[in-house]
C-alpha positions as CSV (number, residue, x, y, z in Angstrom):
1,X,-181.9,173.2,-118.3
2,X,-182.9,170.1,-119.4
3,X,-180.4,166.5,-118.8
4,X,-179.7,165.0,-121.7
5,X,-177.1,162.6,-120.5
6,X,-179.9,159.5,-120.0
7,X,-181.1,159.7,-123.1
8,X,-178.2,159.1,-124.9
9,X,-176.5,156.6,-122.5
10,X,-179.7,154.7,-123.4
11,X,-179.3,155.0,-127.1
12,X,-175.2,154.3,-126.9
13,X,-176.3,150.9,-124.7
14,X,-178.2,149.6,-127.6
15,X,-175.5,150.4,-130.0
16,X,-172.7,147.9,-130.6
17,X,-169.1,149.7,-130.3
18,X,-166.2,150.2,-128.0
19,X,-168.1,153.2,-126.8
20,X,-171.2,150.7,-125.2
21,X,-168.3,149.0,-123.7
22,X,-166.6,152.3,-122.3
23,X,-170.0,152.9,-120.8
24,X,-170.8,149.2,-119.1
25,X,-167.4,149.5,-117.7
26,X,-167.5,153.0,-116.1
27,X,-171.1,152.2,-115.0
28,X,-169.1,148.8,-113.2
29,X,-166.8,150.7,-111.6
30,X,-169.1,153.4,-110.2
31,X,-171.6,150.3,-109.1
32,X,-168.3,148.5,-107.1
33,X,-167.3,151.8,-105.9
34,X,-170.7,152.2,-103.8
35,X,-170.6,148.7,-103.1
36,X,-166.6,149.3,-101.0
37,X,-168.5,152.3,-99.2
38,X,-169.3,148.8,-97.3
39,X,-165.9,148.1,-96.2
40,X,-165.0,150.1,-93.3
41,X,-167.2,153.5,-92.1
42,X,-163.2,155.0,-91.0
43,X,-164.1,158.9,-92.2
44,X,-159.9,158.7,-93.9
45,X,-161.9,155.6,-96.1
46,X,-164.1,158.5,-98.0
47,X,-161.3,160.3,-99.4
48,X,-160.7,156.9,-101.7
49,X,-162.6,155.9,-104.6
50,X,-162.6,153.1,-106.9
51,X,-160.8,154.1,-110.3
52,X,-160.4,151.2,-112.3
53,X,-159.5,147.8,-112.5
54,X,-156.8,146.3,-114.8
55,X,-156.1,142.4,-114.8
56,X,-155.3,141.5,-111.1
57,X,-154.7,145.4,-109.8
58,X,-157.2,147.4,-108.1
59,X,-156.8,151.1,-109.0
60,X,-157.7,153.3,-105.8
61,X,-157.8,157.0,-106.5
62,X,-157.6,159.2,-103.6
63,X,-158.1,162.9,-102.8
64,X,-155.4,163.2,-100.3
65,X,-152.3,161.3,-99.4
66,X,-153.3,161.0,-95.4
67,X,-155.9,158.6,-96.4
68,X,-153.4,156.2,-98.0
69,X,-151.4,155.7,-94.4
70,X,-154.4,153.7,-92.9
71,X,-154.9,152.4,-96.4
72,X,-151.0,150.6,-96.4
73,X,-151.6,149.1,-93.6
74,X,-154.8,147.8,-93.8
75,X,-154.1,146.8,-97.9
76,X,-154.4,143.1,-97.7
77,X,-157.6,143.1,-95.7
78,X,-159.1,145.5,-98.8
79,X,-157.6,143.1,-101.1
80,X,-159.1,140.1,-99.1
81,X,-162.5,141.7,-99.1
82,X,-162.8,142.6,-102.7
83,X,-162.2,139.2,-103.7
84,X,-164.4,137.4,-101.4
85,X,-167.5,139.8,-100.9
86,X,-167.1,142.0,-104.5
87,X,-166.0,138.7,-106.1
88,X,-162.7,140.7,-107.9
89,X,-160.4,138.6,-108.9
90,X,-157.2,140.8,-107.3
91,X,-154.1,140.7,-105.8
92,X,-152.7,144.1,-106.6
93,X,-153.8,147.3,-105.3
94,X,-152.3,150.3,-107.4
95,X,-152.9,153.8,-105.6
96,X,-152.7,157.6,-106.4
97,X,-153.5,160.9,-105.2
98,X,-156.0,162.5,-107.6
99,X,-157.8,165.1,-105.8
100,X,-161.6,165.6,-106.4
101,X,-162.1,168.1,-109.0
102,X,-165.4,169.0,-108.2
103,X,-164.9,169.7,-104.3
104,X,-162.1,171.7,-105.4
105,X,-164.2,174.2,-107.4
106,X,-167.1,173.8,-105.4
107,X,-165.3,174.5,-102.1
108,X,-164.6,178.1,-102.8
């Protein structure tokens, strides 16, 4: 089965609409995500992921509420190094438990 999905990202980049925009931020998000993998190597730091970013609040997603313990405590040191080595202009971070979807159905 063939991928069609970079082939028409491609073709919705070159296209101006809030759909292009949509796509650059997504593709933002996923790049700044990869980029906090840099942050701390703590395993409880792989079960959060970067969901979005509104204004001055960092959205953190993560797959299980354990990980958000170390996370409260350690919050203004995340906040400090997304705005001085991911240059994000933040002083909120807003955080959820949203388990992974694909683990879930992949595990079993």
């Amino acid at each position: 089965m063939q991928n069609d999905a970079p082939p028409l990202l491609s073709r919705l980049r070159t296209q101006a609409s809030p759909l292009r925009d949509l796509i650059d931020h997504a593709e933002r998000i996923s790049a700044l995500d990869q980029a906090l993998r840099q942050w701390t190597p703590e395993p409880w730091f792989q079960a959060i992921r970067l969901a979005n970013i509104r204004g001055d609040t960092v959205v953190l997603f993560a797959s299980n509420a354990a990980a958000l313990v170390p996370l409260r405590y350690r919050q203004q040191a995340l906040l400090s190094y997304l705005r001085e080595h991911l240059r994000i202009p933040c002083t909120r971070l807003e955080t959820k438990v949203k388990p992974d979807v694909h683990k879930t159905f992949t595990a079993g």
